[in-house]
C-alpha positions as CSV (number, residue, x, y, z in Angstrom):
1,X,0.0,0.0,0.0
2,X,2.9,2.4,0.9
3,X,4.0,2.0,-2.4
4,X,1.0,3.0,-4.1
5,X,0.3,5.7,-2.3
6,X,4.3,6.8,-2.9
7,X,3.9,5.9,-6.9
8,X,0.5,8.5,-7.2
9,X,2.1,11.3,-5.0
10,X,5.6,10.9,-6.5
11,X,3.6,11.4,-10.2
12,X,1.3,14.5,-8.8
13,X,3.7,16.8,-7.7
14,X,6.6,19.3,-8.6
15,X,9.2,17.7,-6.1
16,X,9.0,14.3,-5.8
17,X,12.4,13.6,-4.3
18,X,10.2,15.7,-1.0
19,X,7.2,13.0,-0.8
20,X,7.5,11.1,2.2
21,X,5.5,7.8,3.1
22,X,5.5,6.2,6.3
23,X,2.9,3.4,6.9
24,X,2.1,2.6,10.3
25,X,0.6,-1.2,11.0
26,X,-2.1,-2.7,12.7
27,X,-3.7,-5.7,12.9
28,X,-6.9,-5.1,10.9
29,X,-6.2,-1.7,10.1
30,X,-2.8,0.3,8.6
31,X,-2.7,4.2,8.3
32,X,-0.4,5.9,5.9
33,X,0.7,9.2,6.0
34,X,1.9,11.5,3.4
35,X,4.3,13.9,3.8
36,X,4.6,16.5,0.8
37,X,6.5,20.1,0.1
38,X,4.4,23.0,1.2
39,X,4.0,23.9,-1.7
40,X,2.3,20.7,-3.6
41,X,0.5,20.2,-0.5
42,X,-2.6,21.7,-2.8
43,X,-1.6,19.5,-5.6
44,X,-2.4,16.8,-3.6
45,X,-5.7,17.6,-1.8
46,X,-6.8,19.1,-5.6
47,X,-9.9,21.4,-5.8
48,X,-12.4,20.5,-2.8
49,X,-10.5,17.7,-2.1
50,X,-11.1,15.6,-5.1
51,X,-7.5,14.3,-5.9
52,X,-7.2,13.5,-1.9
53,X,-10.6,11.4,-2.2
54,X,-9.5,9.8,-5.2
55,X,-6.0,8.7,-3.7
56,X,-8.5,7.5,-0.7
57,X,-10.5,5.3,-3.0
58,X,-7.9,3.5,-4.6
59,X,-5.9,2.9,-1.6
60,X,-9.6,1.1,0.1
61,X,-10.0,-0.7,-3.1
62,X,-6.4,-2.1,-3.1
63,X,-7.1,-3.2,0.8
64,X,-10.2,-4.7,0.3
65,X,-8.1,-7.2,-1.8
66,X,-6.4,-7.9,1.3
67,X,-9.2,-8.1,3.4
68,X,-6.8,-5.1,5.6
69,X,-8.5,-1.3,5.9
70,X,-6.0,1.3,4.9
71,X,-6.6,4.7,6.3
72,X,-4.6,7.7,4.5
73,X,-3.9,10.6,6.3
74,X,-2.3,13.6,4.4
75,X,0.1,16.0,6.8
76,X,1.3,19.4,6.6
């Protein structure tokens, strides 16, 4: 899952060398937090969130296929 998440945010921003991913485990349910420059932070949310919500759908879909819950939380 990190690596999705790191292969989509990597591909939507200006300085992809500053996209940090750390994934923290649990037993039914992982979150995943992205780190971003301040500057692509709005890249990444996109206009009223959609972009965020999209990331947020594929990351559940991908999950369900490992019957885990994936929670992704986007920090400033």
């Amino acid at each position: 899952m990190k690596d999705l998440i790191t292969f989509i945010a990597r591909a939507l921003v200006d300085k992809p060398e500053d996209v940090v991913v750390t994934e923290i485990e649990g037993e039914q349910t992982s979150v995943i937090e992205l780190k971003v420059a301040k500057e692509d932070l709005g890249k990444v949310i996109g206009k009223q969130g959609r972009t965020a919500r999209a990331m947020r759908t594929i990351l559940s879909a991908a999950s369900t296929k490992i019957n885990k819950r994936s929670v992704l939380e986007i920090i400033e």
